[in-house]
C-alpha positions in Angstrom: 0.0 0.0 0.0 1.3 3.5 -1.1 -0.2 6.8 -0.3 0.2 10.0 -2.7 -0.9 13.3 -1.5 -1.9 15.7 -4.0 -3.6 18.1 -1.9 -0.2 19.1 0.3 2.4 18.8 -2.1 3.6 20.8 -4.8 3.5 19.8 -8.6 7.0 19.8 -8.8 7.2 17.9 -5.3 5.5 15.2 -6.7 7.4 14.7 -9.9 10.6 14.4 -8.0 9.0 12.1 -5.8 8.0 9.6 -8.7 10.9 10.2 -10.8 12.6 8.7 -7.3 10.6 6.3 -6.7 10.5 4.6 -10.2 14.1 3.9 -9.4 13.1 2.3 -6.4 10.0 0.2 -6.2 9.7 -3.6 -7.9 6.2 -4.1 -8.3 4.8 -3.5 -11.4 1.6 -2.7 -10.1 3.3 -0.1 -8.1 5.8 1.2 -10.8 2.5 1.7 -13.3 1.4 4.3 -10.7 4.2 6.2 -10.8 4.9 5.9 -14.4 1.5 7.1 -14.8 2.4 10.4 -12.8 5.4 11.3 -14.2 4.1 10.9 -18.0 0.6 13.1 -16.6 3.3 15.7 -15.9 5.4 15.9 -18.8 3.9 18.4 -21.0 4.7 16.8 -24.6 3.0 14.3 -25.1 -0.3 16.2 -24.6 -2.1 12.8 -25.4 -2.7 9.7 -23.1 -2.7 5.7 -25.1 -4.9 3.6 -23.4 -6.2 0.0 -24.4 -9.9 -1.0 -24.8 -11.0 -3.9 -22.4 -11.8 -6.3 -25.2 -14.6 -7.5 -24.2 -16.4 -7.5 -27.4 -13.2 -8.0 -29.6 -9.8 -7.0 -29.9 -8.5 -4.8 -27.7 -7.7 -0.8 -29.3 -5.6 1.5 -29.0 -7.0 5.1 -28.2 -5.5 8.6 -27.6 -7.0 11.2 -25.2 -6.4 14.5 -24.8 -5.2 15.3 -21.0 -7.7 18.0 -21.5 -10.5 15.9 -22.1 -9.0 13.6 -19.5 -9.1 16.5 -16.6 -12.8 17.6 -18.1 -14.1 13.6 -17.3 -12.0 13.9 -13.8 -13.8 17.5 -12.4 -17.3 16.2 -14.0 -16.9 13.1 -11.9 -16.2 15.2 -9.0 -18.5 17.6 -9.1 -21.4 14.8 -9.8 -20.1 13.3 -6.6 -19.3 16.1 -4.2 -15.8 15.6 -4.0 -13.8 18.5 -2.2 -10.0 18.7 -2.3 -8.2 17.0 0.5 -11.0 14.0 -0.1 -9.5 10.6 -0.3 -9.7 8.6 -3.1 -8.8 4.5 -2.9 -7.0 3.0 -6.4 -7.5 -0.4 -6.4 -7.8 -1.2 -10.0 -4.8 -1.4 -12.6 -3.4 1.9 -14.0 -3.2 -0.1 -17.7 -7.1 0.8 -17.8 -9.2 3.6 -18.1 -10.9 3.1 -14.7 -7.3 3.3 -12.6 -5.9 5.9 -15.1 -9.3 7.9 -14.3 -8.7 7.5 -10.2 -5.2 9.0 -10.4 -6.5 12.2 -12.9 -9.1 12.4 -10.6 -7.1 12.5 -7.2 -5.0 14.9 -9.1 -7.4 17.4 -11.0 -9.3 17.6 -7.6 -6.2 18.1 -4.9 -7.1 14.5 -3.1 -5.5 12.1 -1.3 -4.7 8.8 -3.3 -4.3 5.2 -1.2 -2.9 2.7 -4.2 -3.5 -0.9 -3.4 -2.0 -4.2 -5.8 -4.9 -4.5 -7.7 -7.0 -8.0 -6.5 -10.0 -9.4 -6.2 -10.2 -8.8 -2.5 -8.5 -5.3 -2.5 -9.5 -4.2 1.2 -7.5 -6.7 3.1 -4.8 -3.9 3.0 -6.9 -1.1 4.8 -7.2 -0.6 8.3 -10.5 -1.8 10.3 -12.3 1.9 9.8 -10.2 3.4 6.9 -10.8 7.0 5.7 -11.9 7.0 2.4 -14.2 9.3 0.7 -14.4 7.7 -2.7 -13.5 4.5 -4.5 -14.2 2.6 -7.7 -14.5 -1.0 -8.2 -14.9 -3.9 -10.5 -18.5 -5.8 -9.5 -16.0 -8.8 -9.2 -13.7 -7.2 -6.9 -17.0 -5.5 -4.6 -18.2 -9.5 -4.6 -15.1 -10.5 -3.2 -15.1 -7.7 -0.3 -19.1 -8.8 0.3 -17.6 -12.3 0.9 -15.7 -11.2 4.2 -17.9 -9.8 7.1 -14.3 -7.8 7.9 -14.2 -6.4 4.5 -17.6 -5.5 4.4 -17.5 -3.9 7.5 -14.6 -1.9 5.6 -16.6 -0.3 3.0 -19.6 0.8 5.0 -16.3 3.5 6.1 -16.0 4.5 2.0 -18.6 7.1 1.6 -19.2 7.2 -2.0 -18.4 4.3 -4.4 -18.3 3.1 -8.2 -18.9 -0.1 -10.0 -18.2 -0.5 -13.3 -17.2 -3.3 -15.9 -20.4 -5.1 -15.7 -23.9 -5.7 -14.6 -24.6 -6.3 -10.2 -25.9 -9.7 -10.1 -28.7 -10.1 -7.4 -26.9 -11.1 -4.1 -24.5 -8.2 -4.6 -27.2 -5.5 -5.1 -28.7 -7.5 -1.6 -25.5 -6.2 0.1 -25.4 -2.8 -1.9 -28.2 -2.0 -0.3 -27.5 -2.7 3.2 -25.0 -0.3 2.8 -24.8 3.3 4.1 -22.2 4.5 1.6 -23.3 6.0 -1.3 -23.2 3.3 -4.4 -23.5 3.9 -7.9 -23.2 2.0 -11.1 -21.5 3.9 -14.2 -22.0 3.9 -17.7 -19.0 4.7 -20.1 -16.3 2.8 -21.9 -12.8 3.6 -22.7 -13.7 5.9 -25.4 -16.0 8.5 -23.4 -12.8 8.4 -20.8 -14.8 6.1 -18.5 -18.1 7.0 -17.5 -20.8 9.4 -18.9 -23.7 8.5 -16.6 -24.4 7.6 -13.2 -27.0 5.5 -11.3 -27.6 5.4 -7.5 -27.8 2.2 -6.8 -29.0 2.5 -2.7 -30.5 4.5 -0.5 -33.3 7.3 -0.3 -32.5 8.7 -3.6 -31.3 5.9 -5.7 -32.5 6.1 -9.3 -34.4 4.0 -11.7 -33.1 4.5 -14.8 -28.9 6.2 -15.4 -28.6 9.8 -15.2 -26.1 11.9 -18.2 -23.5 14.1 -16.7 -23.7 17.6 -17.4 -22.1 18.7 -21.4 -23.0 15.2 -22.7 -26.0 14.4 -24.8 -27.3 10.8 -25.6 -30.2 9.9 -28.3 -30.9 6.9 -30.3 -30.3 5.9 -34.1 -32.2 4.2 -36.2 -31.4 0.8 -34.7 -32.7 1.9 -31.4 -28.7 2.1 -30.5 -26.7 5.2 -28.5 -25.2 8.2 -30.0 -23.4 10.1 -27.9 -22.5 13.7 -28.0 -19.6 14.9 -25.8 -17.1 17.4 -28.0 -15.1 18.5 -24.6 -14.3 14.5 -24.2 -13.2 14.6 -27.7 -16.5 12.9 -29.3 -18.9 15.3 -30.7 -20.4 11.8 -32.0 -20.0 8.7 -30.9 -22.4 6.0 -32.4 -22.1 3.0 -30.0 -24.1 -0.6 -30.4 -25.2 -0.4 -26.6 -29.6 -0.1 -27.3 -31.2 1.9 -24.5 -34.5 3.3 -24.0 -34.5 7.0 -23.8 -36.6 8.0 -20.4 -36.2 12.1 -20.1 -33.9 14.7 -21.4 -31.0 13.2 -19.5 -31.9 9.9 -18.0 -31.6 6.3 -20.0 -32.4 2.8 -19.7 -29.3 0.3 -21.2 -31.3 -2.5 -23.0 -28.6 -4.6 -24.0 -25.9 -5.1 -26.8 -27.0 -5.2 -30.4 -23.6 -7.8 -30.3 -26.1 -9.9 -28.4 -29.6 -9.7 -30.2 -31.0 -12.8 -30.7 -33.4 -13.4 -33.2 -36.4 -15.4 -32.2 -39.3 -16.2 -34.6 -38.8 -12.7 -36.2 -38.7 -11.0 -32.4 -35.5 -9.3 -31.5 -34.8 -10.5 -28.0 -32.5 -8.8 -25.8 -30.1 -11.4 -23.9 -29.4 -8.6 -21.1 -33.1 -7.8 -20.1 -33.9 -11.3 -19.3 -30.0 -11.6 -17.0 -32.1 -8.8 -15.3 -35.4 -10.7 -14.7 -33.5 -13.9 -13.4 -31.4 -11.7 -10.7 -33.3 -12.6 -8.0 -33.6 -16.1 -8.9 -29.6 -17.5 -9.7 -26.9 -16.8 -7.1 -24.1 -18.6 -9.6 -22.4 -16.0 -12.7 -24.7 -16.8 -15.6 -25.6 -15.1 -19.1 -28.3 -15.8 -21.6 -27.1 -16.9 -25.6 -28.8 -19.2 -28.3 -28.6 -21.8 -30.5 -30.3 -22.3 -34.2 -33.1 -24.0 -33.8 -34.0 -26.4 -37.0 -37.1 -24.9 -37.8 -34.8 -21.8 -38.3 -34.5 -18.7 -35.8 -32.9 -19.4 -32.8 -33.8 -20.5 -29.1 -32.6 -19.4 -25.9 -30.0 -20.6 -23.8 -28.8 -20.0 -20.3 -24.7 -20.7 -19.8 -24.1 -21.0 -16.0 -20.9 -21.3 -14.6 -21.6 -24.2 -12.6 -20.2 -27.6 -12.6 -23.4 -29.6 -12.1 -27.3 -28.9 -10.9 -29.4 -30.8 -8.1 -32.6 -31.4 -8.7 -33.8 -28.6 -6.5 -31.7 -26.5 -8.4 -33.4 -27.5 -11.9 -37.2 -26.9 -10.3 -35.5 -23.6 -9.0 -34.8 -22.8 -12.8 -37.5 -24.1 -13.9 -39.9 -21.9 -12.0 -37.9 -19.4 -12.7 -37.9 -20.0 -16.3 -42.3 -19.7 -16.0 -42.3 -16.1 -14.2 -40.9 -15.1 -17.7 -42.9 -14.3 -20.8 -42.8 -16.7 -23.3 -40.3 -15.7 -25.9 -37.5 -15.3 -23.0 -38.2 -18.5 -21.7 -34.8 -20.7 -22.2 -34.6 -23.9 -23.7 -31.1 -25.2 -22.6 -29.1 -24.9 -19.6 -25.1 -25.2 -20.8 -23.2 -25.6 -17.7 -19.3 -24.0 -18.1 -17.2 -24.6 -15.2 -15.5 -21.8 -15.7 -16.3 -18.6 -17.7 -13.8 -16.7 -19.6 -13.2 -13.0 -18.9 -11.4 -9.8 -19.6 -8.6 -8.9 -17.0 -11.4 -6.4 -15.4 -13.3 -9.3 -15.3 -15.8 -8.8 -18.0 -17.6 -12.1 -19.3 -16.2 -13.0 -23.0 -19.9 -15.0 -24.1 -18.6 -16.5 -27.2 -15.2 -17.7 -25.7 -17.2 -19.2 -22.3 -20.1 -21.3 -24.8 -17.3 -23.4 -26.5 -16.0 -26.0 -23.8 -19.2 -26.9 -22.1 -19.5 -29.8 -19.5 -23.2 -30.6 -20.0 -26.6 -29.1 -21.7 -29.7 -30.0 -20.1 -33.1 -29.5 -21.9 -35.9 -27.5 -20.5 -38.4 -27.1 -23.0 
């Protein structure tokens, strides 16, 4: 654990301080951190390279601005009521755009930055009522701190937090909102410099549908997809294949992934509306595909990373699977015993359907 403090020291303080400490340190985790810092402070280039996750192909390479970089870092904070001298918690990799973001962040806003090795249980490190303000995390890494009553205890003493990467799956929302921190999902990818909505998941005023940050615009194309409209982020339009529901001037609902559209007797279903009416019912990571069916179109499929089901696991399902209209009823359970995923832990669906252990029929 390392801690950088941006709201008492100098610029110049803080460059000699990485510049040092690069020659020092021998965990990669803990050199990216510093490398990060001392490339944010060098005025040429004025660009940042960061990858794409990869989740729904190769990864890319993309330049942003630091401009555009500090514009994403103060909307974040202002959205979130960050003041300088606030303490921020890194916990995710500074290779991505989500730990690039928390370093810009803690630096753009004069806060306090704890760095932690990146892990799926990444408040083992902090004290048993640490002071932190604001954090971001995986959905994977919040699952793993919900798994221990110590580390739980832990983040009801972070005020604000962020998931993002992927959907919350029914038991973690459960713990979410027994929480008295503030919790919100994001919306964004590594092109819009992470995030370019917000949701409250918890509490009094949590929200129903994600809420645009200020100087963005959203609206829908023809194939009931995204467009986004952020010129101080550097894309005055971005036309994304993420199909939402537009509920108000600056609220949205995310549908799903045109990737994912499966085609049904002529009815477009959408895979990620029907994860969302099974949360209550599965505890174990699952997703929803299809198969061809050989009177043509295609029928549904759940893939659940599980090794095997008892047979009050399949009635579970199957009642399940009867609370659901018709048309999003699946036909198949594929059981995977392990899924394959992105290094921010993002499921790859056509990697994780192609060594399955057994298919049982439900139809």
């Amino acid at each position: 654990m390392l801690e950088i403090d941006f709201f008492s020291q100098t610029d110049p303080a803080i460059i000699q301080l990485a510049n040092k400490k690069l020659l020092a340190v021998s965990e990669d985790w803990e050199k990216q951190v510093w490398q990060f810092i001392v490339n944010w402070f060098n005025p040429e280039p004025a660009t940042i390279s960061v990858f794409t996750s990869g989740s729904t192909g190769a990864p890319q390479k993309i330049q942003h601005t630091k401009a555009a970089m500090m514009y994403s870092a103060q909307q974040t904070c202002t959205a979130l009521k960050l003041m300088p001298g606030s303490t921020a918690l890194l916990c995710l990799p500074v290779n991505k755009i989500s730990g690039i973001m928390m370093v810009v962040r803690s630096i753009c806003n004069k806060m306090k930055l704890v760095c932690i090795k990146p892990s799926t249980t990444p408040l083992d490190e902090l004290p048993e009522k640490p002071n932190i303000d604001f954090a971001a995390f995986t959905p994977m890494q919040f699952h793993g701190i919900t798994k221990s009553y110590s580390n739980f205890k832990k983040a009801e003493h972070i005020r604000k937090i962020i998931l993002g990467g992927e959907d919350v799956r029914a038991e973690l929302l459960d713990n979410i909102l027994r929480l008295q921190s503030e919790v919100y999902i994001t919306f964004g990818m590594t092109e819009t410099i992470s995030h370019i909505a917000l949701k409250r998941l918890n509490g009094p005023t949590s929200d129903k549908n994600f809420k645009v940050l200020p100087g963005i615009s959203v609206f829908k194309d023809e194939r009931n997809c995204m467009v986004i409209e952020a010129p101080l982020l550097g894309q005055p339009h971005l036309v994304t294949n993420d199909v939402v529901s537009i509920e108000g001037p600056n609220e949205f609902k995310w549908l799903g992934r045109i990737d994912n559209v499966i085609n049904s007797g002529g009815v477009k279903i959408y895979p990620e509306e029907i994860e969302q009416q099974l949360l209550k019912a599965i505890e174990a990571p699952y997703f929803i595909s299809s198969k061809p069916k050989k009177s043509g179109g295609e029928k549904l499929i759940l893939v659940l990373e599980k090794n095997a089901l008892k047979p009050e696991e399949k009635q579970e399902l199957r009642d399940a699977f009867n609370a659901l209209e018709k048309l999003h009823r699946p036909a198949q359970v594929m059981l995977v015993p392990h899924f394959t995923r992105t290094a921010n832990g993002k499921i790859k669906r056509k990697e994780s359907v192609l060594n399955p252990i057994e298919t049982i029929d439900f139809s």
